[in-house]
N, C-alpha and C positions, 0 to 999 in steps of 0.2 A: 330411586333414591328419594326420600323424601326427608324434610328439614325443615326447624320451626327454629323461631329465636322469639327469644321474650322481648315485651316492650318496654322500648327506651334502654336506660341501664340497669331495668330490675337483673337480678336474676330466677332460672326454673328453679334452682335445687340451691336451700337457702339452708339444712343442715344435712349431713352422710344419709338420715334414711330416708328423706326425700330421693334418694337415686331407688332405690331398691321399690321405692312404694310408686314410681312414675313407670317403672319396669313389669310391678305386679298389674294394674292399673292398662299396659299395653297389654300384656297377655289378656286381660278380660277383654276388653274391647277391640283390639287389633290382630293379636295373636291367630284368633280361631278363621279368617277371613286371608292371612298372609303367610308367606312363609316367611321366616328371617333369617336374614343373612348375616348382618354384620351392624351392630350397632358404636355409637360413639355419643359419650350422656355429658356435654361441657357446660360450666356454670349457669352460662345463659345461653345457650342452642343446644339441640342435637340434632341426631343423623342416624335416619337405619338405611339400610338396603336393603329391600324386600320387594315380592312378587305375589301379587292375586293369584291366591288359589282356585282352580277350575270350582266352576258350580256343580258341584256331586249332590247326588240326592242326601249324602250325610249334612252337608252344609246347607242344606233346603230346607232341611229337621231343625238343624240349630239356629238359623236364622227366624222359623217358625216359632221355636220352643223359645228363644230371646223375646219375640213377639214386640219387638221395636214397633213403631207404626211405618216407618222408611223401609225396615226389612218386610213387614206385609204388604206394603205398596211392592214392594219389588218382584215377590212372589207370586203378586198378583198380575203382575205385565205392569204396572201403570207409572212404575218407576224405572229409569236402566241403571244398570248395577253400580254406577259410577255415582250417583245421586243418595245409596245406600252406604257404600263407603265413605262419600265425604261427611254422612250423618255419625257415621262410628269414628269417626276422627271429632267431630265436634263435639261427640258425648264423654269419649275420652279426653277435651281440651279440657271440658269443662267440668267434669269429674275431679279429675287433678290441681286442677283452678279453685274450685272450691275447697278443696281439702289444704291447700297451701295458704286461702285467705284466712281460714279458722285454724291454721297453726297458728299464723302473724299478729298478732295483735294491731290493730287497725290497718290493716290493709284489707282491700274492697277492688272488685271490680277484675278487667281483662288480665292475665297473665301474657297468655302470649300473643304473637304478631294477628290481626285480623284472620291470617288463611295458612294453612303452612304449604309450602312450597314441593316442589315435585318434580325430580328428570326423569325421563324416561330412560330406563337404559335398553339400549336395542338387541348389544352382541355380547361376545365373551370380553371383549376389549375394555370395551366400556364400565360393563361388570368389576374385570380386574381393578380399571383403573378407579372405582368409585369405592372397592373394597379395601385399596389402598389409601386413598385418600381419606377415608373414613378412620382409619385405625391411624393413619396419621396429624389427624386433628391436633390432638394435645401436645403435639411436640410444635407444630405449626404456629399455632395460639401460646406457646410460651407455660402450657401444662404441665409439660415434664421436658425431661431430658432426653431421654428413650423411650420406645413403647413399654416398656415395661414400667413405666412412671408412672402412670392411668390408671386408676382401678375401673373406671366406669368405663370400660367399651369392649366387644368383645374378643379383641386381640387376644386377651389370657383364654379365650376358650380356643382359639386357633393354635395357637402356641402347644396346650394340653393336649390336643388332639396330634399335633405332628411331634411332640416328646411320645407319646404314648406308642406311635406309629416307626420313630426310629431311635429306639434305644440303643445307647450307648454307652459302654463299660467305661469306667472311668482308668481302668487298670490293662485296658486293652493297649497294646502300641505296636507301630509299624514296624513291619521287619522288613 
């Protein structure tokens, strides 16, 4: 589970495509290195669930062919893989950071909180309950009503995937 909140009372996502462009912006830098599980994008925090991908020789190539100096140190032994990650989090902070201060007309400087934060989840329990938690955000914080209130998290793709999975006639009834 990892989670950042902006500093002070800014907020991350200051018009609609700032969500989509803080989204594209993780798939470059985080996407290829994680798997994702469940995301939640609120004004000023969010929240993905996700899991480090094993080091395959494919992601040996991309980590090479990105040619970061954090991913060559790592490649090389001289870094451990946890020092390369936290460098594709900071390129992503600040990626994103800059592209929000040159929307804004005078705003300068940190967006978000110094580090972003991190639980480990250990079992399926834990999982469950952070995947819950997550998609329950916006209703928690006063975002919506229901989940279906939120466009920014990925409840609608879970949702898609289990309508897709159990169809049902609307004309069907019990006998």
């Amino acid at each position: 589970h990892i989670y950042n909140h902006a500093v002070g009372i800014e907020n991350l996502f200051k018009v609609p495509r700032n969500y989509i462009y803080f989204l594209e912006k993780w798939d470059k830098y985080i996407s290829p290195y994680f798997a994702n599980y469940a995301f939640c994008l609120m004004p000023n925090h969010f929240h993905f669930l996700c899991k480090a991908k094993p080091i395959s020789e494919e992601l040996k190539i991309k980590i090479a062919e990105d040619g970061t100096k954090r991913g060559l140190a790592f490649l090389a032994g001289e870094v451990p893989v946890n020092v390369f990650y936290e460098s594709q989090f900071a390129s992503f902070f600040k990626s994103y950071t800059q592209a929000i201060n040159k929307q804004e007309v005078n705003r300068f400087g940190g967006l978000f909180k110094a580090k972003f934060r991190r639980t480990l989840v250990s079992n399926r329990e834990e999982f469950m309950y952070y995947l819950c938690y997550i998609h329950h955000n916006p209703i928690h914080h006063d975002m919506a009503a229901d989940y279906n209130g939120w466009e920014n998290t990925s409840y609608h793709i879970y949702l898609e995937q289990v309508s897709d999975t159990f169809k049902v006639s609307d004309t069907s009834k019990p006998k």
